[in-house]
Backbone as CSV, one residue per row, in Angstrom:
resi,resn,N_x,N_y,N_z,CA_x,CA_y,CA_z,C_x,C_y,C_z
1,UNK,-44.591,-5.193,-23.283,-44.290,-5.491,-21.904,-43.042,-6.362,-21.785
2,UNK,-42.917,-7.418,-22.884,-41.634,-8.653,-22.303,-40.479,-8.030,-22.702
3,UNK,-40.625,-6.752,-24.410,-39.652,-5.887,-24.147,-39.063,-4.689,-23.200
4,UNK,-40.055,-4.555,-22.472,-39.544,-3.545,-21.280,-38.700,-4.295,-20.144
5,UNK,-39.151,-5.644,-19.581,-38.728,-6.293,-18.687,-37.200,-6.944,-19.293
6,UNK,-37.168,-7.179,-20.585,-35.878,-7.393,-21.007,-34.671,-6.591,-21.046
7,UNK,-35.436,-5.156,-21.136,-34.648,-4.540,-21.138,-34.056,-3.541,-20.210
8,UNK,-34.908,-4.025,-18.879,-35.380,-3.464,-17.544,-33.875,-4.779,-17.089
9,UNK,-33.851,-5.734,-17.696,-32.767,-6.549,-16.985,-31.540,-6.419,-17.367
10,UNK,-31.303,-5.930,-18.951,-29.898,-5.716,-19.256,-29.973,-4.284,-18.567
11,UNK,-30.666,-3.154,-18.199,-29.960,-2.114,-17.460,-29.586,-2.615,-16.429
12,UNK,-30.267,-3.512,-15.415,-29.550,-3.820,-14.399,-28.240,-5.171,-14.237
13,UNK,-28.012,-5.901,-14.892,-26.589,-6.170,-15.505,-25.414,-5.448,-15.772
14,UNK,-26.161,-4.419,-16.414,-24.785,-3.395,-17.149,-24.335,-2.597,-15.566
15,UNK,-25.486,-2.347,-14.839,-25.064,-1.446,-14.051,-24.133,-2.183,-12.693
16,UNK,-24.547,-3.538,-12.839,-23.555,-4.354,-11.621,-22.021,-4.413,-12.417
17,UNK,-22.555,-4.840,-13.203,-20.855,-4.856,-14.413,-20.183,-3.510,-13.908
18,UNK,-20.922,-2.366,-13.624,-20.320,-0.917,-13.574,-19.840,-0.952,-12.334
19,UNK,-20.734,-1.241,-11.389,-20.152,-0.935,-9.899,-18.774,-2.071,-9.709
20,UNK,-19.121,-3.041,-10.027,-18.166,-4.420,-10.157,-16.464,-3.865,-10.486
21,UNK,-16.855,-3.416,-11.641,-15.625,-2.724,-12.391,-15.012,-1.350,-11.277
22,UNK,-16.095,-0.872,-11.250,-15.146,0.207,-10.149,-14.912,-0.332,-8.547
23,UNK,-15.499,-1.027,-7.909,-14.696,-1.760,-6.661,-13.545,-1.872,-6.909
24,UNK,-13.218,-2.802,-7.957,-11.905,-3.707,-8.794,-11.038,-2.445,-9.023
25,UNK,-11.402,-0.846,-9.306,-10.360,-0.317,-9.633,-10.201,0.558,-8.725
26,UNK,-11.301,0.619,-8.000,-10.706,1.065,-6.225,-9.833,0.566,-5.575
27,UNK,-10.084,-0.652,-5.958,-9.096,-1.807,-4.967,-7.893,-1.902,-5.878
28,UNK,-7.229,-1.914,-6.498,-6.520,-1.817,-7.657,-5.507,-0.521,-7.340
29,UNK,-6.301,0.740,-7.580,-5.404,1.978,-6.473,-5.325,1.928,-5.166
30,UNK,-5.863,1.612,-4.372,-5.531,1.464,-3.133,-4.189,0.362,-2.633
31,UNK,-4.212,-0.741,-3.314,-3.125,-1.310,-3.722,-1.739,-0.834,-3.720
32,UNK,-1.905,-0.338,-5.116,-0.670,0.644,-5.687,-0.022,1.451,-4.642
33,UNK,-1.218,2.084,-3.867,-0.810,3.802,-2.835,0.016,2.458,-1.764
34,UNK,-0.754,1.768,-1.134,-0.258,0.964,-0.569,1.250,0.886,-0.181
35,UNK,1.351,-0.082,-1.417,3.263,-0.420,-2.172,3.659,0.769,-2.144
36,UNK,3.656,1.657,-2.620,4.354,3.143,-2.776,4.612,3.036,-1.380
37,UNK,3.852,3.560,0.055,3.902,4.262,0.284,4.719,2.764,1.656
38,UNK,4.457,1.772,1.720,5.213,1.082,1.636,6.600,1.168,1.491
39,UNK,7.162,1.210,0.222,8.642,1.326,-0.716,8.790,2.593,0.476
40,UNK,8.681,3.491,0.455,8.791,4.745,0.886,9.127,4.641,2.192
41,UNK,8.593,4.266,3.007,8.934,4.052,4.207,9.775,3.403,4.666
42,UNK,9.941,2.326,4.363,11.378,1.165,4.240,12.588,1.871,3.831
43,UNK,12.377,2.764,2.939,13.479,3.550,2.696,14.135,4.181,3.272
44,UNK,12.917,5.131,3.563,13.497,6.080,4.816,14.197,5.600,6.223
45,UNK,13.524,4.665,6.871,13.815,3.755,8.020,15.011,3.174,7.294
46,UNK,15.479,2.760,6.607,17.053,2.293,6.540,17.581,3.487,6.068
47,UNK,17.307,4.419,5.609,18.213,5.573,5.683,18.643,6.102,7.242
48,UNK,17.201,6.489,7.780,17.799,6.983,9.032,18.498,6.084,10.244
49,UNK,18.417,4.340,9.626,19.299,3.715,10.508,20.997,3.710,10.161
50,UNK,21.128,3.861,8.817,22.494,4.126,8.229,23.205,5.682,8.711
51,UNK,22.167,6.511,9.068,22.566,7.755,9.430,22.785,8.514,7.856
52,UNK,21.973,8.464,6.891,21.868,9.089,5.838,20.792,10.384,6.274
53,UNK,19.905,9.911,6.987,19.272,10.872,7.584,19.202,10.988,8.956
54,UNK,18.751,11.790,9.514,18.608,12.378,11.150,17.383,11.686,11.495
55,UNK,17.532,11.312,12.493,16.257,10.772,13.450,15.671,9.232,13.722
56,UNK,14.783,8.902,14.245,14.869,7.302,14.850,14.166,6.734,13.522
57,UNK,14.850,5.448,12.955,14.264,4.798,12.082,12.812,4.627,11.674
58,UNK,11.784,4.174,13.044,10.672,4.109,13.287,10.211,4.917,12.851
59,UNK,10.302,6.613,13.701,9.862,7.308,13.694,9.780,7.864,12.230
60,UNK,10.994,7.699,11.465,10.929,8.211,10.573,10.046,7.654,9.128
61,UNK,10.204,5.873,9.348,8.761,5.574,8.389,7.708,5.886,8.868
62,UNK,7.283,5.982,9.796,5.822,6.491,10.383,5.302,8.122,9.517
63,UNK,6.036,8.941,9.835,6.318,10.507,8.971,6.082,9.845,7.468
64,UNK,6.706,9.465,7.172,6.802,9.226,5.400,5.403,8.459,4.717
65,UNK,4.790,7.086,5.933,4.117,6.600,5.628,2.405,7.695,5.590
66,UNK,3.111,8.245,6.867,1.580,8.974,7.182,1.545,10.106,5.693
67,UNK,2.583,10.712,5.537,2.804,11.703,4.424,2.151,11.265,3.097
68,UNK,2.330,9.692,2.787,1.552,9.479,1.563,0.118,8.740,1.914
69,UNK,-0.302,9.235,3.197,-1.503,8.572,3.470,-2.033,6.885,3.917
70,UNK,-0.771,6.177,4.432,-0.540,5.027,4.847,-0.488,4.954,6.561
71,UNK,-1.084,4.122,7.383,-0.556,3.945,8.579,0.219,2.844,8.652
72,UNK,1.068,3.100,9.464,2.677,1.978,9.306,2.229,1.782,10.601
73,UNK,1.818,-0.145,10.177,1.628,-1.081,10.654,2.577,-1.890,11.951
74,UNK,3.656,-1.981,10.883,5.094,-2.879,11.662,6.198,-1.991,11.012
75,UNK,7.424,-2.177,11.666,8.556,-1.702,11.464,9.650,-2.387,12.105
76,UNK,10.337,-3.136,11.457,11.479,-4.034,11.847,12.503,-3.743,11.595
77,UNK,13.746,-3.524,12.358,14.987,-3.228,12.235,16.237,-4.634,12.446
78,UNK,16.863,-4.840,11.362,18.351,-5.973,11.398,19.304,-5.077,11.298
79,UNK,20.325,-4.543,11.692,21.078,-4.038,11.487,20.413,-2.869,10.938
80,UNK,21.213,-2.458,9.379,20.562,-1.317,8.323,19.556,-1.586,8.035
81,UNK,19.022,-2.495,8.184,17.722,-3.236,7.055,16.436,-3.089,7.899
82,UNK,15.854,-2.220,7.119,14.253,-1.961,7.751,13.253,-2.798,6.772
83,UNK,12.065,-3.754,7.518,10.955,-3.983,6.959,9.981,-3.689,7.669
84,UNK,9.285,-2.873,6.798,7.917,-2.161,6.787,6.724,-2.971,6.768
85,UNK,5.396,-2.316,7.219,4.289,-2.941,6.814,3.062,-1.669,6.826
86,UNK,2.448,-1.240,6.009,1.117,-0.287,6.137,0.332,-0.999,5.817
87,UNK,-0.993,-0.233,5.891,-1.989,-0.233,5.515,-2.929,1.605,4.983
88,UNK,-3.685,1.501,3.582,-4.020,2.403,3.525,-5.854,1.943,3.397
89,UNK,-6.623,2.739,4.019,-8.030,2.711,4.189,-8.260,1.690,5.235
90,UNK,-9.631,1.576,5.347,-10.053,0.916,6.619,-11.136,-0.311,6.225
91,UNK,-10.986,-1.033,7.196,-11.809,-1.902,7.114,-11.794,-3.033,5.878
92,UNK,-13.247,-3.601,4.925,-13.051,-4.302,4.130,-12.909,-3.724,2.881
93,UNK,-12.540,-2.171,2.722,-11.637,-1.425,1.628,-10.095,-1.299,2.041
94,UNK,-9.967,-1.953,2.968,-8.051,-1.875,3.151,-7.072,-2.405,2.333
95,UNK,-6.106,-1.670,2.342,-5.158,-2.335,1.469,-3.439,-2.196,2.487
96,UNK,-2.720,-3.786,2.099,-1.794,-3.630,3.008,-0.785,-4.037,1.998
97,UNK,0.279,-3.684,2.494,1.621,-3.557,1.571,2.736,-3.918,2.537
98,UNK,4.051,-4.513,2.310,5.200,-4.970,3.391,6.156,-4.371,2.098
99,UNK,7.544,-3.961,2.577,8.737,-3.781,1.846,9.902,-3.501,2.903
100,UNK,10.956,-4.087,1.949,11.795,-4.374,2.467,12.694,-3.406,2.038
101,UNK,13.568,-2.559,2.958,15.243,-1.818,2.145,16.130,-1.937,3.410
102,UNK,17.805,-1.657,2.444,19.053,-1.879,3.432,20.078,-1.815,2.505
103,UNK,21.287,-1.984,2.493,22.362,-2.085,2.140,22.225,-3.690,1.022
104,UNK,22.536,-3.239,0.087,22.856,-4.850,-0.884,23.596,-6.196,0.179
105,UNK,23.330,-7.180,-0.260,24.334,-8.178,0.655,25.491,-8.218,0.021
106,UNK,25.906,-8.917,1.009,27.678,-8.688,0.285,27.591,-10.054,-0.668
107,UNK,28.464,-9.744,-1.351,28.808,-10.890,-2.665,29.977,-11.917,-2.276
108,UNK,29.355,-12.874,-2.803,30.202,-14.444,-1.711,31.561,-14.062,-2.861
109,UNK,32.264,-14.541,-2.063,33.855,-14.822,-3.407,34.096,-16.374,-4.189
């Protein structure tokens, strides 16, 4: 009997260790898609404010973000320079990501 209950407790240990571990690597990719999709959007939005591409900055991280499965949060325009903000999933599985793109700054003399 005290070996069944002992060993009735390391299965249930091992198995929180298991779920534990995969939250952590749910959250871990969701992350990642995040930043990507993030990077991605910032990109695009200072492309299409430079006129590298066609169409309204906004509009155009919104397309890119939604494309890798992100909803774009914020979208800020300085000049060329777009910063982004998504989020991918909902709720207390969300994951949010900000990035920044534009033209290099200029170099002091």
């Amino acid at each position: 009997m005290a070996g069944s209950t002992v060993a009735l407790g390391a299965l249930a240990v091992a198995a929180t260790l298991a779920f534990s571990g995969g939250v952590a690597g749910a959250a871990s990719i969701r992350a990642a898609r995040a930043s990507g999709a993030a990077d991605a959007a910032a990109l695009a939005a200072a492309d299409a404010a430079s006129g590298a591409v066609t169409g309204l900055p906004c509009e155009r991280a919104e397309q890119v973000a939604a494309a890798a499965g992100a909803a774009l949060l914020v979208c800020d325009l300085d000049a060329l320079t777009a910063t982004v903000r998504v989020r991918v999933g909902a709720g207390a599985f969300a994951a949010e990501a900000r990035a920044r793109a534009g033209p290099a700054p200029a170099a002091e003399p």
